[in-house]
mmCIF file as Biopython writes it, N, C-alpha, C and O atoms, coordinates in Angstrom:
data_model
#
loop_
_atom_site.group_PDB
_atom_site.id
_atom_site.type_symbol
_atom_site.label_atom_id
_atom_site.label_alt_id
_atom_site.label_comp_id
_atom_site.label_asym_id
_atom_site.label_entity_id
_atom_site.label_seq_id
_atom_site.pdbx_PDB_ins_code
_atom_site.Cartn_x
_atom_site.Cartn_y
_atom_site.Cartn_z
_atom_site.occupancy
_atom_site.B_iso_or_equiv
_atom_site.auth_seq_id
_atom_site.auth_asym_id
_atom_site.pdbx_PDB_model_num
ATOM 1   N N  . UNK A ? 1  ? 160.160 189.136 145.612 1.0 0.0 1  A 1 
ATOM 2   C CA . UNK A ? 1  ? 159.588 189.778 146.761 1.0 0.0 1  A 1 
ATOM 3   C C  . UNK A ? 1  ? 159.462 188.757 147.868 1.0 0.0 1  A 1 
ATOM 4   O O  . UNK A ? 1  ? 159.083 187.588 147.788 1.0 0.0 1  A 1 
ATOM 5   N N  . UNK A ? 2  ? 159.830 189.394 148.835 1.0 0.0 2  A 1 
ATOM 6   C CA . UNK A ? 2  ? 159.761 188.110 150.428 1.0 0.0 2  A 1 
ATOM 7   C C  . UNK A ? 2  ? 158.494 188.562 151.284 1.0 0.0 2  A 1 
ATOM 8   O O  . UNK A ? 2  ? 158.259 189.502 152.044 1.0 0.0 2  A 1 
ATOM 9   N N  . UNK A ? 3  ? 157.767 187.425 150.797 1.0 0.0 3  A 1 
ATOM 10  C CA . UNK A ? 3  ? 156.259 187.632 152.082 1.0 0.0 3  A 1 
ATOM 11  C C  . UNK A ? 3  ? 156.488 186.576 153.221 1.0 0.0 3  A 1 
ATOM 12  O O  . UNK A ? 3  ? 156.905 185.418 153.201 1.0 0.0 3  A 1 
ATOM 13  N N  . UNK A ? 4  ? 156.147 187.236 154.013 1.0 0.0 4  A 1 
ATOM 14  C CA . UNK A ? 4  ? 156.496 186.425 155.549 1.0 0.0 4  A 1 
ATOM 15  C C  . UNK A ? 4  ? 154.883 185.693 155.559 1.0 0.0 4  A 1 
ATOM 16  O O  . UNK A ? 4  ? 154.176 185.376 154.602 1.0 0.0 4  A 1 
ATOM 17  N N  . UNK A ? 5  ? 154.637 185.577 157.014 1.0 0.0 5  A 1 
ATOM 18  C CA . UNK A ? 5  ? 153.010 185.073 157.193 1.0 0.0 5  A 1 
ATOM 19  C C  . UNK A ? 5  ? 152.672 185.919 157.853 1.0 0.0 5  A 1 
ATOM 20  O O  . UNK A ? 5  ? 151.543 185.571 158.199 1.0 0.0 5  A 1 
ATOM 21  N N  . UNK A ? 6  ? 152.936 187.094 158.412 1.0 0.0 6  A 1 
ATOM 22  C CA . UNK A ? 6  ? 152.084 188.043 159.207 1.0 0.0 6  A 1 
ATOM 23  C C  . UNK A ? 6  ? 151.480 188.778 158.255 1.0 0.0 6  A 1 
ATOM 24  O O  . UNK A ? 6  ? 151.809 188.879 157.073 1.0 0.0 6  A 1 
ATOM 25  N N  . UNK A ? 7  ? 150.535 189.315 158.849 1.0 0.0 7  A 1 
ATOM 26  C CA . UNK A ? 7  ? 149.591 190.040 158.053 1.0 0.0 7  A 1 
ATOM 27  C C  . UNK A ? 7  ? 149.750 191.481 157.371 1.0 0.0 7  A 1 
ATOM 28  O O  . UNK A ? 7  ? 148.926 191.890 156.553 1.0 0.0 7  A 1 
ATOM 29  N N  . UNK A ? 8  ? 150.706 192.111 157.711 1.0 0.0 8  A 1 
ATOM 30  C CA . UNK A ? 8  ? 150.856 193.170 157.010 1.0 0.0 8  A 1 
ATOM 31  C C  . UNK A ? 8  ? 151.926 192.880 155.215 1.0 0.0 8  A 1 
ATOM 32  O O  . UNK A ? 8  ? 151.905 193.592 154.211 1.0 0.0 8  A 1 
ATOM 33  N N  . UNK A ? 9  ? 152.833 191.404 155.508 1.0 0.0 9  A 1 
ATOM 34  C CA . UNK A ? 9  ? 153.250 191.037 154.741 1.0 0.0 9  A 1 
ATOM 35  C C  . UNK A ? 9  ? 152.052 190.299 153.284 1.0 0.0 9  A 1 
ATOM 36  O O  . UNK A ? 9  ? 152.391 190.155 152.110 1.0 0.0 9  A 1 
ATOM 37  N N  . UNK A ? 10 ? 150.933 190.022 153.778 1.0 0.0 10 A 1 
ATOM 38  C CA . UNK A ? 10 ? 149.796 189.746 153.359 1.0 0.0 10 A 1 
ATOM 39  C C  . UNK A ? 10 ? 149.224 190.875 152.575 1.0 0.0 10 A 1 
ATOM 40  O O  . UNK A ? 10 ? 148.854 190.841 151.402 1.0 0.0 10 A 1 
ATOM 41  N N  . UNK A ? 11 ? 149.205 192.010 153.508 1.0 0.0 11 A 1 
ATOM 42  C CA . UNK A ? 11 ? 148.698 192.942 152.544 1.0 0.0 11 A 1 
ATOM 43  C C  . UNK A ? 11 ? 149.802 193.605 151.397 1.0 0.0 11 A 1 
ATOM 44  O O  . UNK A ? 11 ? 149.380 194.236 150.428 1.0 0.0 11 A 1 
ATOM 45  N N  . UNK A ? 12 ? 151.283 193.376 151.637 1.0 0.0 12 A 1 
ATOM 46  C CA . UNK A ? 12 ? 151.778 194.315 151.051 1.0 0.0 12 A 1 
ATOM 47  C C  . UNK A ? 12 ? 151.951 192.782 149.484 1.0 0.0 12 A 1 
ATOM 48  O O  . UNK A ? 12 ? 151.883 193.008 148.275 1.0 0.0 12 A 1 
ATOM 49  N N  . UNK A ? 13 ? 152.112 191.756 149.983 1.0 0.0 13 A 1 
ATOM 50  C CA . UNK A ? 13 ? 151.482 190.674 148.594 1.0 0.0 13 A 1 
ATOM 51  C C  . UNK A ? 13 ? 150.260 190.844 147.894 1.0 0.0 13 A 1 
ATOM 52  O O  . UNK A ? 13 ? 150.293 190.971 146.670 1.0 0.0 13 A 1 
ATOM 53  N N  . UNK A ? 14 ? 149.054 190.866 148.589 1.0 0.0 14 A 1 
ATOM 54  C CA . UNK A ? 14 ? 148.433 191.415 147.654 1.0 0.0 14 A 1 
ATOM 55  C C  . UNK A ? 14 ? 148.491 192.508 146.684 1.0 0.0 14 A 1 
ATOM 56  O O  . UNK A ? 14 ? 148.147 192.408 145.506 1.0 0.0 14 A 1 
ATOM 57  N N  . UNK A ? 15 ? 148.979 193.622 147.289 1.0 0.0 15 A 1 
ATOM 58  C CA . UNK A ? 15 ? 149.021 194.628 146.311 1.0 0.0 15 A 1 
ATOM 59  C C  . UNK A ? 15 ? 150.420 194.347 145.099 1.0 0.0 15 A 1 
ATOM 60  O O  . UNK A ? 15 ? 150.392 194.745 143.935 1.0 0.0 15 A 1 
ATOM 61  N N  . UNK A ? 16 ? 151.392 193.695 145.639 1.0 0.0 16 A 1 
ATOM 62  C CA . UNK A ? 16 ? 152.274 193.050 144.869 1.0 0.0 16 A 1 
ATOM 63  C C  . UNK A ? 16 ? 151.619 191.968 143.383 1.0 0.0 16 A 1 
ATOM 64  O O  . UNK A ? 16 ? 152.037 192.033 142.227 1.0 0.0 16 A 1 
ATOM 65  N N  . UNK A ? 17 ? 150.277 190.848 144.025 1.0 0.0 17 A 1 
ATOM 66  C CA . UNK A ? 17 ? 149.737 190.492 143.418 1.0 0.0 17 A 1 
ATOM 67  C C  . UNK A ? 17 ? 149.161 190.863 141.641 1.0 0.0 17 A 1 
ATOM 68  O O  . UNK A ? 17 ? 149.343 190.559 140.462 1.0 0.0 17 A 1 
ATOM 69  N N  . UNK A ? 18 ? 148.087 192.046 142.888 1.0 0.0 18 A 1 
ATOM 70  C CA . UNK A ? 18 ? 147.528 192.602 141.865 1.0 0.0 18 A 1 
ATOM 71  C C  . UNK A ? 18 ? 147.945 193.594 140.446 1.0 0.0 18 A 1 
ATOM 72  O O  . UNK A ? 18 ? 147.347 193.800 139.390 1.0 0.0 18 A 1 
ATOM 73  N N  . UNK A ? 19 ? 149.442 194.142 141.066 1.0 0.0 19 A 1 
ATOM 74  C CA . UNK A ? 19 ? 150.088 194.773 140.290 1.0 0.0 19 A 1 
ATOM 75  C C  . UNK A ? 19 ? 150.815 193.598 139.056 1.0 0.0 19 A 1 
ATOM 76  O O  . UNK A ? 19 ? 150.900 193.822 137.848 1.0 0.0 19 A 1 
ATOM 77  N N  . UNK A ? 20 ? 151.256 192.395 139.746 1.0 0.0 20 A 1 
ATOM 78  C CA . UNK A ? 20 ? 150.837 191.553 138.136 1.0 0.0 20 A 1 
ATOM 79  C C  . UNK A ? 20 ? 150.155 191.164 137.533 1.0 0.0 20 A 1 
ATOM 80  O O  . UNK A ? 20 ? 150.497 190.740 136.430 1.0 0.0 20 A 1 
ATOM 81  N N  . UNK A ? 21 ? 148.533 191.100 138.055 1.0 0.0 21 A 1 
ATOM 82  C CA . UNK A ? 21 ? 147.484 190.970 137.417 1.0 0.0 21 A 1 
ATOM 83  C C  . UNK A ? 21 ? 147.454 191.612 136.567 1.0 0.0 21 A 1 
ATOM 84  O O  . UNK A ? 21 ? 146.845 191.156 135.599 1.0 0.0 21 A 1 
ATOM 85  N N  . UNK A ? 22 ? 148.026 192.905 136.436 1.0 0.0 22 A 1 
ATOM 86  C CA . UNK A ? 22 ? 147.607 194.400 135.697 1.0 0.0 22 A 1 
ATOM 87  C C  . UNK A ? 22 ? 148.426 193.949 134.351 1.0 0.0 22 A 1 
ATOM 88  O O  . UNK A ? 22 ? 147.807 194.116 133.301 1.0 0.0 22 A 1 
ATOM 89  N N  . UNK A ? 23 ? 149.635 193.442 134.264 1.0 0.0 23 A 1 
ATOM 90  C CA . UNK A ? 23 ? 150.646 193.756 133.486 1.0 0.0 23 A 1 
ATOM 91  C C  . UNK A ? 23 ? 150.409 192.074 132.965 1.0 0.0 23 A 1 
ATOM 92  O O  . UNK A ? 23 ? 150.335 192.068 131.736 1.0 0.0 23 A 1 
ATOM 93  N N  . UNK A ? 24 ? 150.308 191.019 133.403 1.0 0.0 24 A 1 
ATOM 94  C CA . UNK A ? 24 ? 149.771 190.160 132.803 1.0 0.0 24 A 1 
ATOM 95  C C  . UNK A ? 24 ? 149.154 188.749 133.900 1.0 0.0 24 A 1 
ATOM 96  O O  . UNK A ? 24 ? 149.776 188.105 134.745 1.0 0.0 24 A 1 
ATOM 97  N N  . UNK A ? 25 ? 148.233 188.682 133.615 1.0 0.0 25 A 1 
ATOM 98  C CA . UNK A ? 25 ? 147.024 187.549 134.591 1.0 0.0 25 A 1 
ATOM 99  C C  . UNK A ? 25 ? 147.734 186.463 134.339 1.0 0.0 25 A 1 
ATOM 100 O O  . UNK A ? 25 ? 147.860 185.743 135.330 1.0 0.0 25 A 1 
ATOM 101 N N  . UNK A ? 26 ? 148.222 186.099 133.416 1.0 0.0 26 A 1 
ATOM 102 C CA . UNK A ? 26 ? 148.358 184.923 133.758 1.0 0.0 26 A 1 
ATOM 103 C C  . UNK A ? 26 ? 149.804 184.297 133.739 1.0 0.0 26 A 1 
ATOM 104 O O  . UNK A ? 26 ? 150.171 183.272 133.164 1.0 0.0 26 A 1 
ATOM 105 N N  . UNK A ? 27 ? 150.638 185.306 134.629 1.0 0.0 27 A 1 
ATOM 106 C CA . UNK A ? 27 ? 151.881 184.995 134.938 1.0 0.0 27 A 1 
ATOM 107 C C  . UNK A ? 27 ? 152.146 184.439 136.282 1.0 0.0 27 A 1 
ATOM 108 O O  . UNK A ? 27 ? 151.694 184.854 137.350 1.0 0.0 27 A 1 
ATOM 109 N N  . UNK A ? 28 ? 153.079 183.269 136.044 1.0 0.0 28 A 1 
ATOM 110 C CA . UNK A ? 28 ? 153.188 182.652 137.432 1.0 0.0 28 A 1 
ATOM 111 C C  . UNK A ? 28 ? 153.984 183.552 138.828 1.0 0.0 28 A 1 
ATOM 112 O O  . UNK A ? 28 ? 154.522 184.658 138.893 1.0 0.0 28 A 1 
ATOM 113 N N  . UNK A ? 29 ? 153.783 182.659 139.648 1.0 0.0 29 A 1 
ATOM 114 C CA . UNK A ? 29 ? 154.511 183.188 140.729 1.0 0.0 29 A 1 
ATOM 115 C C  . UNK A ? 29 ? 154.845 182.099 141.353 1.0 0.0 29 A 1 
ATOM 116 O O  . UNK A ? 29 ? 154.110 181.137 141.577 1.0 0.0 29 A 1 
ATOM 117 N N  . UNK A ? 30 ? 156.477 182.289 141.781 1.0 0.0 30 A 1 
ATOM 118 C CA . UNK A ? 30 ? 157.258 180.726 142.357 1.0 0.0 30 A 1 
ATOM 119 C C  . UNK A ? 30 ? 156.992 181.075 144.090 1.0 0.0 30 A 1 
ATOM 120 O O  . UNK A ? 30 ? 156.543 182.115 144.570 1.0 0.0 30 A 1 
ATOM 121 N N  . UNK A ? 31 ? 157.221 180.430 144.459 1.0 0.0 31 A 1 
ATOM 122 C CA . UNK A ? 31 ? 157.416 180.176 146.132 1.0 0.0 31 A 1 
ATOM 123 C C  . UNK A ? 31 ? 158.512 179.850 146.465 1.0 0.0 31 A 1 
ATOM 124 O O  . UNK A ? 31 ? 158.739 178.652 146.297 1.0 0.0 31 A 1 
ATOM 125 N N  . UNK A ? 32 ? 159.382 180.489 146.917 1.0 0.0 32 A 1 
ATOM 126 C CA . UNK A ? 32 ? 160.604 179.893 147.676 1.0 0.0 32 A 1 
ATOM 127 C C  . UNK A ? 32 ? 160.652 179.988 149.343 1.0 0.0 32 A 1 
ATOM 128 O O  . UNK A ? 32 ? 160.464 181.008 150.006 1.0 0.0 32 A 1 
ATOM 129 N N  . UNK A ? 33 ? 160.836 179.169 149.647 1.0 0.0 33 A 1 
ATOM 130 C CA . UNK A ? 33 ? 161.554 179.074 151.617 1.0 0.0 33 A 1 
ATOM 131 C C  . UNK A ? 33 ? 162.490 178.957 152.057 1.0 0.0 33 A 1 
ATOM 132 O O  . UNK A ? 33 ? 163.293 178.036 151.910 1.0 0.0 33 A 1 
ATOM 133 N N  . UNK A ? 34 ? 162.546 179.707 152.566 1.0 0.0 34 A 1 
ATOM 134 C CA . UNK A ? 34 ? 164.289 180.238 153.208 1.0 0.0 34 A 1 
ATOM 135 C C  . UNK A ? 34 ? 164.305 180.403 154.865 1.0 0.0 34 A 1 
ATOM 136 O O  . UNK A ? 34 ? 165.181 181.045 155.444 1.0 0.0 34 A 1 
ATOM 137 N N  . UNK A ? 35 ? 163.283 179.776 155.493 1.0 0.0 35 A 1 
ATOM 138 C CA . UNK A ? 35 ? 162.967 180.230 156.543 1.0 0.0 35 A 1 
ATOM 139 C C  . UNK A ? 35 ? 163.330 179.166 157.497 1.0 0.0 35 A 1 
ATOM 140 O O  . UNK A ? 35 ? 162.430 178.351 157.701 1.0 0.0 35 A 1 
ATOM 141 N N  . UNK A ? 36 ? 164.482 178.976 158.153 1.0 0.0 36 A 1 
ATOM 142 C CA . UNK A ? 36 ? 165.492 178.043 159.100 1.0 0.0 36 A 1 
ATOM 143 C C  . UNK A ? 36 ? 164.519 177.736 160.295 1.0 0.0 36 A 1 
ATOM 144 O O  . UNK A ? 36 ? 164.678 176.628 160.805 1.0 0.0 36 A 1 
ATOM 145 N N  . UNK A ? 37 ? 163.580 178.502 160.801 1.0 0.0 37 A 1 
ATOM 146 C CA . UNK A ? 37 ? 163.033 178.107 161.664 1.0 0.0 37 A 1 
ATOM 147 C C  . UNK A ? 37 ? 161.737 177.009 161.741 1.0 0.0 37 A 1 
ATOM 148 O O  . UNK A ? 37 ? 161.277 176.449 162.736 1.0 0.0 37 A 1 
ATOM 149 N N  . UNK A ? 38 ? 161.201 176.883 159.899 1.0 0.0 38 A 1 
ATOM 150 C CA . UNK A ? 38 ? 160.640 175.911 159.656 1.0 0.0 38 A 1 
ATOM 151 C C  . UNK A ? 38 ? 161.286 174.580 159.030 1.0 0.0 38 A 1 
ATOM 152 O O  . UNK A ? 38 ? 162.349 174.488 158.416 1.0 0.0 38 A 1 
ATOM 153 N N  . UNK A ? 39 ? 160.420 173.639 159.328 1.0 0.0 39 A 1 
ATOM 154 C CA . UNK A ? 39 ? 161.161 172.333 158.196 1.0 0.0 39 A 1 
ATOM 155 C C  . UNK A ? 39 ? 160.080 172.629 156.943 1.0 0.0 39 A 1 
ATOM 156 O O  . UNK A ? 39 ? 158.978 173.177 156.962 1.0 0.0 39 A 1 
ATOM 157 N N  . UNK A ? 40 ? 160.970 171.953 155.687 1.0 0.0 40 A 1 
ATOM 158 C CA . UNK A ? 40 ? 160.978 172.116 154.594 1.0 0.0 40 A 1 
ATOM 159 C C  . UNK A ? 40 ? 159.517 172.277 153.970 1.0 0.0 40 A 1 
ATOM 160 O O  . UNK A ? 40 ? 159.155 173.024 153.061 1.0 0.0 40 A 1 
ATOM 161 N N  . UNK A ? 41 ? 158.548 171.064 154.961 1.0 0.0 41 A 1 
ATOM 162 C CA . UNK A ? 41 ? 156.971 170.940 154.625 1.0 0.0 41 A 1 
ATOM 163 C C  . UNK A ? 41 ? 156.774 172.019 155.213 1.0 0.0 41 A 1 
ATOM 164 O O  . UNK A ? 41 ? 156.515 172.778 154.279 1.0 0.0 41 A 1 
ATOM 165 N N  . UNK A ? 42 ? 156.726 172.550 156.053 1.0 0.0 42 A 1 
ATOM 166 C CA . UNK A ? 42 ? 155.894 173.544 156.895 1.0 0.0 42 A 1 
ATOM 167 C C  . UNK A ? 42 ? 156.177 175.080 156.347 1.0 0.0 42 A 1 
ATOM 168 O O  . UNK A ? 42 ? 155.233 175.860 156.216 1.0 0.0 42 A 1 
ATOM 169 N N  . UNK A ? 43 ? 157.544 175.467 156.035 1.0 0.0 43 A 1 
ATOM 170 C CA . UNK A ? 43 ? 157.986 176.477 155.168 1.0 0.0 43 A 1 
ATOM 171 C C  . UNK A ? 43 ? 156.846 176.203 154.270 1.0 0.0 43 A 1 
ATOM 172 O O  . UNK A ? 43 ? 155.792 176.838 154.295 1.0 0.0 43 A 1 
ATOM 173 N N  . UNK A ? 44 ? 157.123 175.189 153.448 1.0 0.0 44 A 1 
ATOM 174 C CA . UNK A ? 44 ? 155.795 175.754 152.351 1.0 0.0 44 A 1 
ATOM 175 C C  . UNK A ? 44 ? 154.180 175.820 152.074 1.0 0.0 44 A 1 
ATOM 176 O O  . UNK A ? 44 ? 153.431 176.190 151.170 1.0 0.0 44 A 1 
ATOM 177 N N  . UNK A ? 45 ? 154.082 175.233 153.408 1.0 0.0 45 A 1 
ATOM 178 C CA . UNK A ? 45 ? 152.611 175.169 153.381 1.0 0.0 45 A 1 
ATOM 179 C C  . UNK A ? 45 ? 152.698 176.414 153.760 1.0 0.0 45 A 1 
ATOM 180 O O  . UNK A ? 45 ? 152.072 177.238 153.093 1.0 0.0 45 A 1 
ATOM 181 N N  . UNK A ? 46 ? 153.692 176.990 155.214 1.0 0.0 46 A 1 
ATOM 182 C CA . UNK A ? 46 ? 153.121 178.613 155.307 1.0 0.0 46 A 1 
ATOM 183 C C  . UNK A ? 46 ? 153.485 179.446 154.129 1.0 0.0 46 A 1 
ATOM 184 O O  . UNK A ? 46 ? 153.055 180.600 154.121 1.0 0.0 46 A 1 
ATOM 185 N N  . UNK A ? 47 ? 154.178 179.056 153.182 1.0 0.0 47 A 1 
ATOM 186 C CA . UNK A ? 47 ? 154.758 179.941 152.203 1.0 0.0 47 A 1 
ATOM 187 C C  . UNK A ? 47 ? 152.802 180.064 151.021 1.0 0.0 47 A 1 
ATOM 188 O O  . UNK A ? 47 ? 152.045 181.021 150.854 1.0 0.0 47 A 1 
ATOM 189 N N  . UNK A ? 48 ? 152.741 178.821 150.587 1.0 0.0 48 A 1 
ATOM 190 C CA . UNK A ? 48 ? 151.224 178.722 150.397 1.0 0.0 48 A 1 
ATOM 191 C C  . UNK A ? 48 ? 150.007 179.079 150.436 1.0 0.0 48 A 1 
ATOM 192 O O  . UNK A ? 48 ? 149.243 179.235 149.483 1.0 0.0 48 A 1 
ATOM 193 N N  . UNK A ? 49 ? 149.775 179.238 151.728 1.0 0.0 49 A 1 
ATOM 194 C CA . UNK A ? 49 ? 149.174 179.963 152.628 1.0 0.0 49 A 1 
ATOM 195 C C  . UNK A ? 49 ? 148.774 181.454 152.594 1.0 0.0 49 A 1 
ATOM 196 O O  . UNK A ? 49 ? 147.728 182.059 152.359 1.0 0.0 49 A 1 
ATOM 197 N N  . UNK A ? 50 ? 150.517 181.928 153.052 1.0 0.0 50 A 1 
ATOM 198 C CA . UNK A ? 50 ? 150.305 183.084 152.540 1.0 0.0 50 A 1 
ATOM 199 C C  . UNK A ? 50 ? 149.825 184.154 151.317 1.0 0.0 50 A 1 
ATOM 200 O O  . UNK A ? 50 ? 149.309 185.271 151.272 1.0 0.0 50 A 1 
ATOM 201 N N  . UNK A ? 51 ? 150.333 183.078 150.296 1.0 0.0 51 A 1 
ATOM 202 C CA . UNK A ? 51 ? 150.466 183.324 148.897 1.0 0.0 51 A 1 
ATOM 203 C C  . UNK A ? 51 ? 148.746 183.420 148.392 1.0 0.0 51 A 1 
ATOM 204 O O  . UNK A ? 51 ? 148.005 184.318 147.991 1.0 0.0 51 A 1 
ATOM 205 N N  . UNK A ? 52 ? 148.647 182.259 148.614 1.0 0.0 52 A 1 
ATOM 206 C CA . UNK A ? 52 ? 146.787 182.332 148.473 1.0 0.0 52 A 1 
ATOM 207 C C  . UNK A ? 52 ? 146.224 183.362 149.409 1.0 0.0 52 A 1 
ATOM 208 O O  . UNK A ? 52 ? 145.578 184.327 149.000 1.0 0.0 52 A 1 
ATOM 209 N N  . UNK A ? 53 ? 146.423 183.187 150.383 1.0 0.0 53 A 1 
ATOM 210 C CA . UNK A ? 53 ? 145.648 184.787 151.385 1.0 0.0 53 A 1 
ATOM 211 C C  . UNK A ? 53 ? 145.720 186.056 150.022 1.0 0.0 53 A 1 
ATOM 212 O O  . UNK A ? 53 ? 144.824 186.644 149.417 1.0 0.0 53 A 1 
ATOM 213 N N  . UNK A ? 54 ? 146.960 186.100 149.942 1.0 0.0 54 A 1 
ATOM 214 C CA . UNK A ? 54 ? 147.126 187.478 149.170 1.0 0.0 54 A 1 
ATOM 215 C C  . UNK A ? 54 ? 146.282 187.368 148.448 1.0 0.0 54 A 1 
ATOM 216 O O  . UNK A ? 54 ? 145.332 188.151 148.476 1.0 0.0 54 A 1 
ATOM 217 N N  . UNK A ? 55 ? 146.375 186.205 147.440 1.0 0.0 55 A 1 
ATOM 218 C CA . UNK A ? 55 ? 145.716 186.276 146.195 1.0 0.0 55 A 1 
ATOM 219 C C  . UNK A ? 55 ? 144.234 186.618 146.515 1.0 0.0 55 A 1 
ATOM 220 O O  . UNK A ? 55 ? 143.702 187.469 145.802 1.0 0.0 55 A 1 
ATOM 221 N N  . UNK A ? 56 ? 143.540 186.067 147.472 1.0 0.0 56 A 1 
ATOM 222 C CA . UNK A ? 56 ? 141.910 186.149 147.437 1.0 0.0 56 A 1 
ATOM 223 C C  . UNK A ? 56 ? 142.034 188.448 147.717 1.0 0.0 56 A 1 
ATOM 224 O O  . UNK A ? 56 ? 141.336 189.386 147.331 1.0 0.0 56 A 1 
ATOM 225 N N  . UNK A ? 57 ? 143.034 188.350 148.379 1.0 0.0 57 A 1 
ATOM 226 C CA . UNK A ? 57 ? 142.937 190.026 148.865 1.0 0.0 57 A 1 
ATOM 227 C C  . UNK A ? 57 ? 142.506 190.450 147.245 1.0 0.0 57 A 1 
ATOM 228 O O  . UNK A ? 57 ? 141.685 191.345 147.046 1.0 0.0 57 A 1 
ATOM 229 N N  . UNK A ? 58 ? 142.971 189.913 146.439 1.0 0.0 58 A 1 
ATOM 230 C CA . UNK A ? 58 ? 142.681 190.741 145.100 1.0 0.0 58 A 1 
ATOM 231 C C  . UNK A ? 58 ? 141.560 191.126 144.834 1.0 0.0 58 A 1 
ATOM 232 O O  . UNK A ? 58 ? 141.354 191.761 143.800 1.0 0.0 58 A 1 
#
């Protein structure tokens, strides 16, 4: 699944989230960046970022 950093991409991760919470808690989730307009650090801190936002949405 591709979460951007805007906020509706936020909400639609969380619910992405939580739907693996359901099926199993304690499965990982990778981060990938693909995003040309950042450099490599900054892709993933916003990739990060986002990822944790979602998660607290849970």
């Amino acid at each position: 699944m591709k979460l951007g950093a805007a906020p509706p991409s936020c909400t639609t991760g969380t619910r992405f989230l939580a739907a693996l919470q359901k099926v199993d808690p304690g499965m990982a989730v990778a981060i990938e960046h693909e995003d040309q307009e950042l450099d490599p650090i900054e892709g993933l801190r916003t990739a990060a970022r986002t990822l944790l936002d979602a998660a607290r949405g849970i």
